[in-house]
N, C-alpha and C positions, 0 to 999 in steps of 0.2 A: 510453687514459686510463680509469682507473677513478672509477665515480659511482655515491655509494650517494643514495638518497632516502628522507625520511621522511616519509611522508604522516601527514596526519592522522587521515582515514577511506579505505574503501574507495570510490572514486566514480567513476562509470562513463565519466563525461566527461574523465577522464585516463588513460584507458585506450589511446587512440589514442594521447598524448604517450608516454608511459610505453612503450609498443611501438616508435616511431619512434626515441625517444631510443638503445632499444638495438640499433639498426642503427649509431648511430655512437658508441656508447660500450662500455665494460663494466658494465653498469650491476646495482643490485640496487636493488627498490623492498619498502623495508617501510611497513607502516601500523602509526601507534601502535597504535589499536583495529578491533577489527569489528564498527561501528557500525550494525547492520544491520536492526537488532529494528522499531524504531519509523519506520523513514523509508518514505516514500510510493513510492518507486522499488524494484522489486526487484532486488536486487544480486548479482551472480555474481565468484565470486574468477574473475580473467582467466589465460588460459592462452598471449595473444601476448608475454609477456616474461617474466623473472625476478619472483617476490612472494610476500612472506611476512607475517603478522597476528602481531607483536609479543605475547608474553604480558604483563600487566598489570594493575593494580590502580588503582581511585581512592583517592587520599587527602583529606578534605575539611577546608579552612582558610575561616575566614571563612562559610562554610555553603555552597563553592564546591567541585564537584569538578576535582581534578587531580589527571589519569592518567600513572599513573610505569612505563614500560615497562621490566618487568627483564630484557630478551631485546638488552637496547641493547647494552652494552658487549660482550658476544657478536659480535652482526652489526657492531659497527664494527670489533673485530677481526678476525672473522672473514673482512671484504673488504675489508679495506686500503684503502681507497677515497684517490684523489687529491681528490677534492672529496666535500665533504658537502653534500645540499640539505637544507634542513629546512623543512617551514611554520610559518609565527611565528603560536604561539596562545596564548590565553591556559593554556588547558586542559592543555597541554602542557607546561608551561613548565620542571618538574621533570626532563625528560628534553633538553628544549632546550639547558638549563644542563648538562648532563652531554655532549653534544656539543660545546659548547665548551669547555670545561674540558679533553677527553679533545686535542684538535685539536693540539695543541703535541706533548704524547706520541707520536699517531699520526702526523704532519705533516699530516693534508690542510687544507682552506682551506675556511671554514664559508659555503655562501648559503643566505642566507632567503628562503624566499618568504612574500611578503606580501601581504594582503588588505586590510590597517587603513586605516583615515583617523582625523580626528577624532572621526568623527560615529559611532564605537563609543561612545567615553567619556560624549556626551551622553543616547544612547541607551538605553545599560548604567544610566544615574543616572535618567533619567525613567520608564526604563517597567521595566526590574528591580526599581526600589529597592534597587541595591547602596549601601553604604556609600561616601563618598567616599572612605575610605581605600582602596577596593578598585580605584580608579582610580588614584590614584596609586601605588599601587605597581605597575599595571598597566604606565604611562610609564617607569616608574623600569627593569623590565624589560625592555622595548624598547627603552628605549636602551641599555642594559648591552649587549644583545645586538647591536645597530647598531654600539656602538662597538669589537668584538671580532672582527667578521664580516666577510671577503673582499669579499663581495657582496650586490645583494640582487635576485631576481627581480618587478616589480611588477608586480599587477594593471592599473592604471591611471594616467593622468600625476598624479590624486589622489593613489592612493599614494606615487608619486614625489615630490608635497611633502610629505609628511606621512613620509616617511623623511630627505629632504632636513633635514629639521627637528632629525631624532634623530641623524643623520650628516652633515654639509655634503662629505664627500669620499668617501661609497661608491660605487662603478661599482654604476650599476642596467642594468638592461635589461627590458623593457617586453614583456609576451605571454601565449602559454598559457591564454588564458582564451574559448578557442574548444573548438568541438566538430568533429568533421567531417560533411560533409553525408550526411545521409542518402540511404536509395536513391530516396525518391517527388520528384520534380523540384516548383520552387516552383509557386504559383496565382500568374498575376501578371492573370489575368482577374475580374474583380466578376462572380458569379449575381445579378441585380438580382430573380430571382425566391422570394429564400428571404428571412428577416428579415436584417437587420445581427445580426452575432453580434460578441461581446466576451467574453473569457476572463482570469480572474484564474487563475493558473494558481501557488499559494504556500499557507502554510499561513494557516490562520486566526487569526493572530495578530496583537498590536500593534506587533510591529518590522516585519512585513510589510507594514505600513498596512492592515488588512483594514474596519477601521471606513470607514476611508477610502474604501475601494475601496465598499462599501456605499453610503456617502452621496452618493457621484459617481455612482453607477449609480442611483439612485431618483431624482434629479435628472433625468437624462439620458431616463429612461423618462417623463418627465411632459411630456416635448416630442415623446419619438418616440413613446410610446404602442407598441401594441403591433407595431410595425415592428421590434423588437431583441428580441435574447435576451442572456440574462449566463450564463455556463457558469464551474462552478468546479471545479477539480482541483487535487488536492496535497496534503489533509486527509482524516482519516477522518470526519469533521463541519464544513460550515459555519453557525452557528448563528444565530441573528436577521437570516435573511431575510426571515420573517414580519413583524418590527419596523419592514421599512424597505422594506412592501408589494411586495417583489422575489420570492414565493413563486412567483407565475403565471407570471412569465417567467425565473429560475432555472430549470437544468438542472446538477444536482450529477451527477461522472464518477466511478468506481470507481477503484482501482487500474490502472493503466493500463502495458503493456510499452512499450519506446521507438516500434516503430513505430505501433503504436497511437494515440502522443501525439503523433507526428509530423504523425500524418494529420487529429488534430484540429485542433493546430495550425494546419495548414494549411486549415482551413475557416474559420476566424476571418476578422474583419474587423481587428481589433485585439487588442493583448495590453495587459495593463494591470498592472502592477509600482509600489506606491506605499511602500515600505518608506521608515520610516524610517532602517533603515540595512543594507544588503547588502555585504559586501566586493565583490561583482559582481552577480550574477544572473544563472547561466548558460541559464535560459528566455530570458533576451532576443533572445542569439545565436540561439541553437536557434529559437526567431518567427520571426526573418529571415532565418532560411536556407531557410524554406518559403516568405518570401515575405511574412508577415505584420506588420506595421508595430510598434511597442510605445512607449508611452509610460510613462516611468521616469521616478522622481523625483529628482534630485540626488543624495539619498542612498545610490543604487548604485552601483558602480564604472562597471557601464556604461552608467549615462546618458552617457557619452562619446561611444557610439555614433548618439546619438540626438540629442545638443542643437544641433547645427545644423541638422536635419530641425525644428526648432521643438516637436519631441515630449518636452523633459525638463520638470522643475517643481519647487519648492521641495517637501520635504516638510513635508504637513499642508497643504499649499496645495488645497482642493477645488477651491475656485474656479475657479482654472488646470487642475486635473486636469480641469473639467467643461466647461471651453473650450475644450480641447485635444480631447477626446472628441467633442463635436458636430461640431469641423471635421472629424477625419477620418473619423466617420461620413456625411459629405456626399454630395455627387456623386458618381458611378457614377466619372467621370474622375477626383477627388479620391483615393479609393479605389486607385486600380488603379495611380498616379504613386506613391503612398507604398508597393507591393507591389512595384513597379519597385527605388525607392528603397534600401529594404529590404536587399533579394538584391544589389543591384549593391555594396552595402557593406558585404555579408559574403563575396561570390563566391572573392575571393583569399586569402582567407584560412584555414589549415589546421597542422595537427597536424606535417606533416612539414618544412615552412618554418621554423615555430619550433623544433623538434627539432635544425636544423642551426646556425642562428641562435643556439642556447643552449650547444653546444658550442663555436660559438669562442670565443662570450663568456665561457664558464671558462678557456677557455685561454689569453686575454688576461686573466686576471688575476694581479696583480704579486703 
């Protein structure tokens, strides 16, 4: 079987799928863009599978860029592909529509993968100030493309109703939003000798809940005093630390390569994820695969991972974020059960499971 994929950016944490996948398929992965300039990760084009960086242009409507790759209709000719994946984006959408459009011509059978839920549209309206129109015609094109498309791969059982919604009869299948373990094995031991450390590990921004994450952390410092440290990674600037007296016990990390992050990571006591709205947050996997506990907000895909460990919360909930925070900064035992917890539920899960798991599910569809 032949499978082409369209990424959206280059991104490092599908690089393992994206290589597995081509052990059992014929697969070709393009990326609309290469999105490389500004992101906090350095990125390298990968060399374990087939991939290519779409040429392209933005076009801007409504004061919004969207990227029209004119290298598409090439590559979907070019490899005949029996299935097309594509990720459903807003950004994208001009090229999306042109994959479906072309799918009758060519025959393959279109899945999307998707990231969305609700809690885009409310997010996109309170703290972008887009235009409500920008919303609905957001929905309007999600389902257009729901109701056109074979399949759809989900992030999360979120996504799954929040597709269920735009389609009632798509075959979903549920994955992919894993990393594979790195080489440094988990901490699942407390050093009761160093401070409690906690890491916002996102950028400084207000979809990421960064204020949030601020006011939970000068809270939390005013009980444990100076027994904690806050460590931030992921921006070129965290800004009003000084505001929310966090200067003394902040520790801002540079640019950091994966093992490097891993091993910080893994010195944590906690990760701390308070986004108002994440399609996932693939740090959280990544925390717990070292072992590291994470408390996520509802509004990430993968607070799914977490909410029966008692570690998810409403977004904008401090309060809960700063309840949640003291218990698992607790006891040495406290501690070391949630570093358990962690790693025992992310252990099974990997890159080349779902790899195989996503090939039949193409090939069981009608």
């Amino acid at each position: 079987m032949r499978v082409t994929v369209f990424h959206n950016m280059i991104a490092p944490y599908r690089h393992d799928l994206f290589a597995q996948l081509s052990k059992y398929a014929q697969s070709r992965v393009y990326y609309y863009t290469d999105k490389t300039k500004d992101r906090f990760w350095s990125v390298a084009r990968p060399n374990s599978y087939w991939s290519a960086v779409l040429p392209n242009f933005n076009v801007y409507l409504l004061g919004r860029p969207f990227t029209f790759s004119f290298g598409l209709t090439s590559a979907l000719f070019g490899s005949r592909p029996d299935y097309t994946v594509t990720t459903l984006t807003r950004a994208n959408a001009l090229s999306i529509l042109l994959i479906i459009m072309l799918r009758n011509v060519l025959g393959y059978k279109v899945v999307l993968w998707v990231g969305e839920r609700d809690t885009r549209f409310s997010a996109d309206e309170r703290l972008v100030r887009l235009p409500r129109v920008v919303s609905q015609l957001s929905r309007r094109f999600y389902a257009y493309c729901a109701r056109r498309a074979s399949g759809a791969i989900c992030y999360s059982p979120a996504t799954v109703a929040w597709v269920r919604r735009l389609s009632e009869s798509l075959p979903v299948i549920v994955g992919g939003q894993v990393c594979d373990p790195p080489a440094i094995p988990p901490r699942l031991v407390v050093d009761e000798s160093i401070p409690r450390r906690v890491i916002f590990a996102a950028s400084a921004t207000a979809r990421k809940g960064y204020k949030d994450a601020l006011t939970a952390f000068a809270r939390v410092k005013t009980v444990l005093g100076g027994e904690i440290e806050f460590h931030f990674v992921g921006d070129r600037e965290f800004p009003e630390l000084g505001n929310f007296a966090l200067e003394q016990s902040a520790i801002v990390h540079p640019y950091l390569g994966r093992d490097e992050f891993f091993e910080l990571l893994r010195s944590m006591d906690v990760l701390v994820l308070p986004s108002v709205h994440d399609p996932w947050g693939n740090v959280v996997h990544e925390a717990m695969l070292v072992g590291t506990p994470a408390i996520v907000s509802t509004g990430c895909g993968a607070a799914g991972l977490v909410e029966d460990m008692g570690l998810a919360f409403e977004p904008g909930d401090v309060d809960r974020l700063v309840e949640i925070l003291l218990s698992c900064l607790g006891s040495k035992q406290k501690r070391e059960d949630l570093r358990g917890a962690a790693v025992a539920r992310t252990c099974d899960q990997g890159h080349g499971r779902f790899a195989r798991a996503l090939v039949d599910y193409l090939q069981g569809l009608a």
